[in-house]
C-alpha positions in Angstrom: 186.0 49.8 110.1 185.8 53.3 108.7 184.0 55.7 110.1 182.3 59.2 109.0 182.4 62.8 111.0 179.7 64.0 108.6 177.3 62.8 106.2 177.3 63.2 102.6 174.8 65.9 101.4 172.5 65.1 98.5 173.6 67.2 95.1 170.5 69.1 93.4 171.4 69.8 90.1 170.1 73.4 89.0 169.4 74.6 85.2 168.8 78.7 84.6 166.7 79.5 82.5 166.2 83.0 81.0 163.7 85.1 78.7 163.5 88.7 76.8 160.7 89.2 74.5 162.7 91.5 72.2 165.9 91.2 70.1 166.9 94.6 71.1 170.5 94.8 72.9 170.8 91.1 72.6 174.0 91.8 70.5 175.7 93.7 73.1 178.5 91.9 75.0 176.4 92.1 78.5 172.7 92.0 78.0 169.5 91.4 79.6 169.9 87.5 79.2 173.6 87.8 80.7 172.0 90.0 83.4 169.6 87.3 84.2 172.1 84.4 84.0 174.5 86.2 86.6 171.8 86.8 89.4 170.6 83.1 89.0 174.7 82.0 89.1 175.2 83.9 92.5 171.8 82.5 94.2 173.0 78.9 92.9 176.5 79.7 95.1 174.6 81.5 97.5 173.0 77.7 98.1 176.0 76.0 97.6 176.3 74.6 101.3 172.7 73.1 100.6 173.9 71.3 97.6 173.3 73.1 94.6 175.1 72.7 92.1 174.9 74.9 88.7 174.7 72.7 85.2 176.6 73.9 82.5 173.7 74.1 80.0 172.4 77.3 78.9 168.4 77.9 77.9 168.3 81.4 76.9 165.4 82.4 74.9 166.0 85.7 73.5 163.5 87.6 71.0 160.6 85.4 72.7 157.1 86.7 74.1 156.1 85.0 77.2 152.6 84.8 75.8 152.9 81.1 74.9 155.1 78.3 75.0 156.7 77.7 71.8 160.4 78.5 72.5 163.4 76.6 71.8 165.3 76.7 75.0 162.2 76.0 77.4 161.6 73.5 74.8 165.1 71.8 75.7 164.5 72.8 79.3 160.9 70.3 79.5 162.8 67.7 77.9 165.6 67.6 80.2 163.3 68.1 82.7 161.2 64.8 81.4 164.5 63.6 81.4 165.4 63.8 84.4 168.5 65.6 84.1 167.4 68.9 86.7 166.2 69.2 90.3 166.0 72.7 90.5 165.0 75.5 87.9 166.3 79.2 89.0 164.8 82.6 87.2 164.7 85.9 87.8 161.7 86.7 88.1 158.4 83.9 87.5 157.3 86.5 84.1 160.7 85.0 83.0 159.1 81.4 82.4 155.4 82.6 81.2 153.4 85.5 81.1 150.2 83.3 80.9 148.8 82.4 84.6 147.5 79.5 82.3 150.5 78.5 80.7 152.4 78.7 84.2 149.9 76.7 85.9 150.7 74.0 83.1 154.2 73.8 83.5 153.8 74.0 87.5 152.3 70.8 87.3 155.0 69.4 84.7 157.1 70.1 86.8 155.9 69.0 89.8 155.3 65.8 88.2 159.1 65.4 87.3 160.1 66.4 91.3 161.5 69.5 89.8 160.9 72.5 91.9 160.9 76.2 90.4 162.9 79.3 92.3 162.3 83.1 91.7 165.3 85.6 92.9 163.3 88.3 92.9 160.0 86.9 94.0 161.3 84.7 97.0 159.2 81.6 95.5 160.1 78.8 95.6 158.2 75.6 95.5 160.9 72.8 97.2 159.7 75.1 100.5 156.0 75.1 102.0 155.9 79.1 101.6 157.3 78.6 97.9 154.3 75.7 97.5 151.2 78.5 99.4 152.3 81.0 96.6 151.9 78.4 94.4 148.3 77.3 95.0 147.2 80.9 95.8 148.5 81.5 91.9 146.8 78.3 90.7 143.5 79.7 92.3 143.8 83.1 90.3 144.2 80.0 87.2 140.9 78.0 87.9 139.5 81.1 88.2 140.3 82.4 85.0 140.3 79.4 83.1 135.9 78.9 84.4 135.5 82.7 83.5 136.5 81.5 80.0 134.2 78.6 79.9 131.4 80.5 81.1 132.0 83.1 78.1 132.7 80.8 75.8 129.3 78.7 76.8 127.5 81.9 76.4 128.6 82.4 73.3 127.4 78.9 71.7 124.4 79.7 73.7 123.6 82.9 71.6 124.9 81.7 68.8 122.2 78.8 69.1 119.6 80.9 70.2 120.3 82.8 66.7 120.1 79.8 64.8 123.7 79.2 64.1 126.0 76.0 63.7 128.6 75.5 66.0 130.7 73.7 64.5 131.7 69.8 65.2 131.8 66.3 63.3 130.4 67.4 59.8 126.8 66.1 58.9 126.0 64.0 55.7 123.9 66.0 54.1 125.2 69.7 54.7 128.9 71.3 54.0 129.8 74.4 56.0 130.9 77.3 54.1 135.1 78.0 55.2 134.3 81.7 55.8 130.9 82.1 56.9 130.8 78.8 58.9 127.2 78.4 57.6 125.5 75.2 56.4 124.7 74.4 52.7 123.0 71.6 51.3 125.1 68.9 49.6 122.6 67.9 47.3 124.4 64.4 46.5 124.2 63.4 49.9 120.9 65.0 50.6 119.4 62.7 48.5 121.0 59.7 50.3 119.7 61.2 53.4 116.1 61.7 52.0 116.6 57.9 51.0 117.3 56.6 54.4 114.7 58.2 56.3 112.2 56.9 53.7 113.5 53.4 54.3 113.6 53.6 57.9 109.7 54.8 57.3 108.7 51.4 55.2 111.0 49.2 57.2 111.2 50.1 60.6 114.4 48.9 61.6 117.8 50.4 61.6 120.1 47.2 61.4 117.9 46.7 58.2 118.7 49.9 56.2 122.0 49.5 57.7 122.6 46.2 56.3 120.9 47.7 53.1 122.9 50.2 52.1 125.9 48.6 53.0 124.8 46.1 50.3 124.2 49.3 47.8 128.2 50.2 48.6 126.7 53.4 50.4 129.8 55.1 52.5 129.0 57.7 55.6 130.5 61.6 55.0 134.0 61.8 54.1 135.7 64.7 55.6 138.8 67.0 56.0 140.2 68.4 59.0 141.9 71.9 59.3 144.8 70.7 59.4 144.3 68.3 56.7 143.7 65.1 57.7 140.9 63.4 55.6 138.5 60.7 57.3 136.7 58.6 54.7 133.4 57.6 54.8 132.5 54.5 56.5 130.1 51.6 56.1 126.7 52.5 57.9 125.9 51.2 61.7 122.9 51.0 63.6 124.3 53.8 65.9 124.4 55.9 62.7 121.3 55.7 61.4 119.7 56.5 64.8 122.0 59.3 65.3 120.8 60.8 61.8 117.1 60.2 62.5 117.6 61.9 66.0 119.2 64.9 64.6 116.9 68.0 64.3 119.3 70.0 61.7 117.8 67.7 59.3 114.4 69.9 59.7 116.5 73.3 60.0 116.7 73.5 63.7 119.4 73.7 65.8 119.4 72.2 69.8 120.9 73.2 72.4 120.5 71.1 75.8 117.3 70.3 75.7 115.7 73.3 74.1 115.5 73.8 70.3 115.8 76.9 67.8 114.9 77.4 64.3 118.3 77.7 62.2 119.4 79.8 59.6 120.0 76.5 57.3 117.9 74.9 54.9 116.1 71.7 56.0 116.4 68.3 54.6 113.6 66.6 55.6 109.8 68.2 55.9 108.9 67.8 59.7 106.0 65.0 59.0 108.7 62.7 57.6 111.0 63.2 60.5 108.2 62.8 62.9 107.1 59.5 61.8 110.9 58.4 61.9 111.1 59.7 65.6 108.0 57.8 66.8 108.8 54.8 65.3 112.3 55.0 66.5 110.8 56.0 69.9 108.8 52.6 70.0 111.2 50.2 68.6 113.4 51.6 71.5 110.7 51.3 74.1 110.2 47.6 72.5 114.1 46.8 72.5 114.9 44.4 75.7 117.6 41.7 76.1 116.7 39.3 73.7 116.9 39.9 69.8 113.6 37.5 69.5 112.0 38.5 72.0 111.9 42.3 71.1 109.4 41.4 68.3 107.2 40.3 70.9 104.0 42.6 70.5 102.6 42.2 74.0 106.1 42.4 76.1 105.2 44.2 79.3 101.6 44.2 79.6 100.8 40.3 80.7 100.1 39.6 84.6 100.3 36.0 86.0 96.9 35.9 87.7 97.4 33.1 90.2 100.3 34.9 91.8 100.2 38.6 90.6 104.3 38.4 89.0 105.1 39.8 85.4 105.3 37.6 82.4 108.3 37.9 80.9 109.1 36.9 77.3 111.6 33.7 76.5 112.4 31.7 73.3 114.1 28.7 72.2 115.3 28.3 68.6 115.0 24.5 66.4 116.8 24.5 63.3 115.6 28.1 61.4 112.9 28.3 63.3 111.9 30.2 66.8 109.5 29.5 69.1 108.1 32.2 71.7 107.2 31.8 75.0 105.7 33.5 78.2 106.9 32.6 81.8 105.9 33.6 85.2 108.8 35.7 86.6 108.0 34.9 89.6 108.1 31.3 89.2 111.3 31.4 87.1 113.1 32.9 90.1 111.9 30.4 93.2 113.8 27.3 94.1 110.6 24.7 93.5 108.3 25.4 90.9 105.0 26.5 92.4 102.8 28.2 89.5 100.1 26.6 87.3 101.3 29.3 84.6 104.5 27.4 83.9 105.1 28.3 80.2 102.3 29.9 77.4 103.3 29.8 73.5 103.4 33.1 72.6 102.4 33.1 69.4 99.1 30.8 70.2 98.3 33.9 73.0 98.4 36.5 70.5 96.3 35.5 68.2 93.9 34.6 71.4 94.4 38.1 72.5 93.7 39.6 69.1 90.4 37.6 68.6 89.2 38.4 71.8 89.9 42.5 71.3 88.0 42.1 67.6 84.9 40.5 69.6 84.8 43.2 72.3 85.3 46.2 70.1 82.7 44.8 67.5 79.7 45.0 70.3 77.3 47.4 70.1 77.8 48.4 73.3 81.5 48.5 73.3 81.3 50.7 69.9 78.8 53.0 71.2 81.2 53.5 74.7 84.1 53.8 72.2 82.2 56.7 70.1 81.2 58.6 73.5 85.2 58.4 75.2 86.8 59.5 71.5 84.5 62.7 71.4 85.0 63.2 74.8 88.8 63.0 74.6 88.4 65.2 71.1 86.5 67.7 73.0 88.9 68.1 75.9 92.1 68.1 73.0 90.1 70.8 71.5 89.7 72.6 74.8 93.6 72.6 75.8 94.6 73.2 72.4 92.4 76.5 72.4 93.7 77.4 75.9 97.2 76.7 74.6 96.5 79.0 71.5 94.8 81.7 73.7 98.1 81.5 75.7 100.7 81.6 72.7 98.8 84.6 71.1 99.1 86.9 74.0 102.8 85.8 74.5 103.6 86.6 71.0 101.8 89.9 71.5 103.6 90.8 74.1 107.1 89.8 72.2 106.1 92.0 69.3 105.4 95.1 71.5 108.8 94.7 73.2 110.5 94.4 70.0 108.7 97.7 68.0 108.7 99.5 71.3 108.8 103.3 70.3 112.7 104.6 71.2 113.9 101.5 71.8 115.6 100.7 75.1 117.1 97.4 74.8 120.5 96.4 73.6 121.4 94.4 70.8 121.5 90.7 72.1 118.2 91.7 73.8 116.8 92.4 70.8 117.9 89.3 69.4 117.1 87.0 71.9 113.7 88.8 71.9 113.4 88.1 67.7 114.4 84.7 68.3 111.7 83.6 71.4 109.4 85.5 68.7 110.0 83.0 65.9 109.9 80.0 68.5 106.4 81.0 69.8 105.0 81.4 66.2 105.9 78.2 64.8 104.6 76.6 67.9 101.2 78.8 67.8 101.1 77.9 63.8 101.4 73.7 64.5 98.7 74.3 67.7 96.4 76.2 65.0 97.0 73.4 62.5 96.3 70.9 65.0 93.6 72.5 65.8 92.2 73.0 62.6 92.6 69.3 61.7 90.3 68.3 64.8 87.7 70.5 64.0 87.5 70.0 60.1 87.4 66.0 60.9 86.2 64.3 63.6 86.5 60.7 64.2 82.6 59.1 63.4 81.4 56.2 64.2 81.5 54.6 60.8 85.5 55.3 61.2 85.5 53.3 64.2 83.4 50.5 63.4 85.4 50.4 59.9 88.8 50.5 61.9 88.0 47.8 64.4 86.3 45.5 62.2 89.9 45.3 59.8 92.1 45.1 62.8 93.0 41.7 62.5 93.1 41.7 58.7 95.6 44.7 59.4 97.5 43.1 62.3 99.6 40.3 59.9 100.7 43.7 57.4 102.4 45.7 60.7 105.8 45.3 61.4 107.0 44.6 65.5 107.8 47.9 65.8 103.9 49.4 64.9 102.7 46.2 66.3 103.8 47.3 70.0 102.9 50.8 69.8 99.2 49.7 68.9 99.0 47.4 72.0 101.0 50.0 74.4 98.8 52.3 72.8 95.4 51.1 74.1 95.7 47.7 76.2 96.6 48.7 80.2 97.1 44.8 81.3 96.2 41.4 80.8 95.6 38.9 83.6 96.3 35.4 82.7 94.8 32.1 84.1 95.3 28.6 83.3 91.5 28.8 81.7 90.7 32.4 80.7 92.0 36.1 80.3 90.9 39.8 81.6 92.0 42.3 79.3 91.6 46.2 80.5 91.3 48.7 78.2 93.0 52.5 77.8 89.9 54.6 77.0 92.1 57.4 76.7 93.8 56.0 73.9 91.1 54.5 71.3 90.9 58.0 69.9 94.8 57.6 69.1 94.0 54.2 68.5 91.3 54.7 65.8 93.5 57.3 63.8 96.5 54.9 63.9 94.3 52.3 62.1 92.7 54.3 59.5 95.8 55.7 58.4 97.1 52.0 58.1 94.0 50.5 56.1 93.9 53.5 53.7 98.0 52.9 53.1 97.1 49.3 52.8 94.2 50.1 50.0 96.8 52.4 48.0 99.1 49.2 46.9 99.1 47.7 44.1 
C-alpha cells in the first residue's frame, strides 16, 4: 500500500490575451503587446503554487479597436475557449478584452458558460473569486442599464417616426416596394392590382380559404423579396393566414399603426377606405362565427338558442352521410350529464331556421310591430344624430385649439413639438371630416317607413342569396335570444339594432336588383 504526504493540486491552464488599437510601435523589438504579455507571465508564476500553469499560445491582437469583436486572436481565444482548452484568461487591464460594456457583458457570459474565469492585473478582478464575481454584476448592471436606455430611444424613435407617418421597415408588403435611399413606400402597380383583386373577391365571397384556394388555382405567388444581404425569398402559394393578414393591414388605406393607435402615412393608399371597411366587418363576423367545427361555423343562429325546459345553451352538432351534412342543436346541458334528462334531446337545424325565419317575417310584417319598428329607428337616428353633433362640436374646438398652438405668433415649441402637434392635427380632421359625412348621410336620408316595410317583407326572399358569414351578422345583429320548447319558441328582439338592421337589407335587395 502506498501512501501520499500531500495531495495533488488541480492544474488551471491559463491563456494571455493582449490588445493595442494602433499599429504604432508594434515593429519595435519590445512593444505594448510584449509589455502586456510579460505582466500577465509574472502574475501566472506569481500563482504558480495554486496551479496555474501558462499555455504556450499567443492571442495578440495588434492594430485592433476594442469597439467590437471582430479580431483574429480573440477570435482563436473563444474557440479554444468553446473548446475547452483554457480555465483561466489573464489581461492587463479588462479595456484589453473590449471597450464596449455590451460587448464585455457578452463575452462574460461565454465565458462563464465555458467555466472559464477572466483575471485583470491591474484591476484586481477576477471572476473565479466572489469579489472578482461582485465587480462583475455591479458591471453587468451598468450593461442592462445601458442596453434599456437604448431600447427606450430606439422605441421613441419608431414612435415619432409613426406619428409622422413613416414606414419602419420589416417583412415587405405585396403591393408597395420601399425606395433603398429614402426608405419610403411606392406603389408596385403589378401587384397592386393583385391586391385590389383579392379584396374584391374576399368582398363577393366572403371566405378566405376560398380566395385562397382561388388564386392558388390562378398560379398567383405571394411577394418575392431580397434581403440586404442578398438572400432572395420567393413568393409563396397564398394561405388563409395571408389573406387575413392583408385585409387586416391598414397601409393598404395609407396609414400606418402603431400599438393600437393609427396615423395617416406619407404613402399612397391601395384600397379606398369603403372597400377595406366592408372586408374588415365581414372578416370581423366570419371570425366572431368561427368555432370548433368546420360545419358548424355556417350555422346562422350559433349562440343565441336557450333550452327552455332547463335554461343550458344550445350548442351546434353535425353528422355527415355520404356528401351530405346534416345540422343539429343539442342541449349542453344535457350532453354533459350522466342520464339523459331533457325533452330537448336533438333539433334539426336546418328545419329551425327556416321556423325561425318565418316566424321573424310574420312578426315584423304586423302593423303594430312595423309602426314600433318606425318609432325605435327614428329614435335611435335621433340619438346617432345627437352624439354625432356633440362629437363634431368636440372635434372642432380640439382642432381649433391645435391650429392656434401650431401658428402661435413667435413660436415657442421645438421641432418634434411641432410635429407631433401637425400630426394630432391631421388625425383630428380626418376624424371630424368622416363624423361630418356621417352626419351628413343621416340627415339627407332617413330610414321611412316604406324602407322598412319594403326591407322586411324581402327578407326571406333575401335570406337564401347571403352567404354564412352575412347570414350571422344579420341575426347577431338584431335577435337577443331564442327560448326553445318541445312545442313553441320566444324570440326577443334588439330594438337598438333594426335601424342597422333595416340599412343592411336595403343595401342587399338593391345589390340583388343590379344582377343580371
Amino acid at each position: 500500500m502506498v501512501s501520499t504526504t500531500e495531495e495533488e493540486k488541480k492544474i488551471f491552464r491559463c491563456a494571455c490575451y493582449t490588445r493595442k488599437s494602433t499599429e504604432e510601435n508594434l515593429q519595435c523589438e519590445f512593444n505594448s503587446l510584449d509589455a502586456q504579455r510579460e505582466s500577465a507571465e509574472n502574475f501566472i508564476a506569481s500563482q504558480r503554487m495554486n496551479g496555474w500553469q501558462l499555455l504556450p499560445e499567443k492571442y495578440d491582437d495588434g492594430g485592433f479597436s476594442g469597439g467590437n469583436t471582430d479580431r483574429p486572436a480573440l477570435k482563436r481565444l473563444l474557440a479554444d475557449v468553446e473548446a475547452g482548452r483554457i480555465d483561466i484568461i489573464v489581461i492587463y487591464k479588462l479595456d484589453r478584452l473590449s471597450r464596449s460594456l455590451l460587448d464585455f457583458m457578452k463575452l462574460v457570459e461565454f465565458f462563464e458558460s465555458h467555466n472559464t474565469s477572466i483575471v485583470s492585473i491591474t484591476q484586481q478582478i477576477n471572476t473565479s473569486t466572489s469579489a472578482g464575481r461582485m465587480m462583475i454584476n455591479i458591471l453587468m448592471t451598468f450593461a442592462q442599464y445601458e442596453r434599456e436606455i437604448i431600447a427606450e430611444r430606439i422605441r421613441d424613435k419608431i414612435a415619432g417616426a409613426k406619428r409622422r407617418g413613416k414606414h419602419c421597415g420589416g417583412t415587405p408588403v405585396l403591393g408597395y416596394d420601399a425606395d433603398p435611399e429614402t426608405k419610403k413606400l411606392g406603389i408596385n402597380q403589378k401587384e397592386a392590382e393583385l391586391v385590389r383583386h383579392i379584396f374584391k373577391r374576399y368582398c363577393e365571397l366572403g371566405s378566405a380559404r376560398e380566395v385562397a384556394r382561388e388564386l392558388k388555382k390562378q398560379g398567383y405567388k405571394n411577394k418575392t423579396w431580397t434581403t440586404r444581404k442578398g438572400n432572395i425569398h420567393k413568393g409563396r402559394d397564398f394561405t388563409m393566414t395571408c389573406i387575413w393578414r392583408m385585409l387586416n393591414n391598414p397601409l393598404y388605406i395609407g396609414q400606418v399603426i402603431h400599438k393600437d393607435k393609427r396615423f395617416p402615412g406619407e404613402h399612397e393608399a391601395i384600397i379606398d377606405k369603403r372597400t377595406y371597411e366592408m372586408a374588415r366587418a365581414m372578416l370581423e363576423a366570419n371570425t366572431t362565427a368561427r368555432r370548433k367545427s368546420k360545419y358548424a361555423t355556417a350555422y346562422p343562429l350559433k349562440g343565441l338558442v336557450r333550452c327552455g325546459h332547463c335554461g343550458g345553451a344550445m350548442t351546434v352538432s353535425y353528422t355527415k352521410k355520404g356528401n351530405r351534412r346534416y345540422i343539429y342543436l343539442q342541449c349542453l346541458k344535457d350532453m354533459k350529464s350522466a342520464e339523459h334528462s331533457c325533452p330537448l334531446r336533438q333539433v334539426p337545424g336546418n328545419d329551425f331556421e327556416k321556423a325561425v325565419l318565418q316566424q321573424l317575417g310574420a312578426i315584423f310584417r304586423t302593423p303594430s310591430i312595423l309602426a314600433k319598428t318606425y318609432d325605435a329607428v327614428r329614435k335611435n337616428e335621433d340619438e346617432e344624430k345627437t352624439s354625432l353633433t356633440e362629437k363634431r362640436d368636440e372635434l372642432a374646438i380640439k382642432a381649433d385649439a391645435l391650429r392656434r398652438k401650431i401658428f402661435r405668433p413667435g413660436g415657442g415649441i421645438s421641432h418634434a413639438e411641432l410635429e407631433s402637434l401637425k400630426s394630432e392635427a391631421i388625425k383630428v380632421g380626418d376624424e371630424l371630416k368622416d363624423v361630418k359625412n356621417y352626419l351628413k348621410i343621416l340627415s339627407a336620408a332617413p330610414v321611412s317607413q316604406a324602407e322598412i316595410t319594403e326591407a322586411f317583407n324581402s327578407i326571406e326572399a333575401l335570406w337564401e342569396e347571403l352567404f354564412p358569414a352575412e347570414k350571422y351578422r344579420l341575426t347577431q345583429l338584431f335577435i337577443e335570444k331564442i327560448i326553445l320548447r318541445n312545442d313553441s319558441m320566444e324570440l326577443e328582439i334588439k330594438t337598438n339594432g333594426i335601424t342597422s338592421l333595416v340599412r343592411e337589407l336595403n343595401i342587399i335587395d338593391t345589390e340583388r336588383k343590379k344582377r343580371p
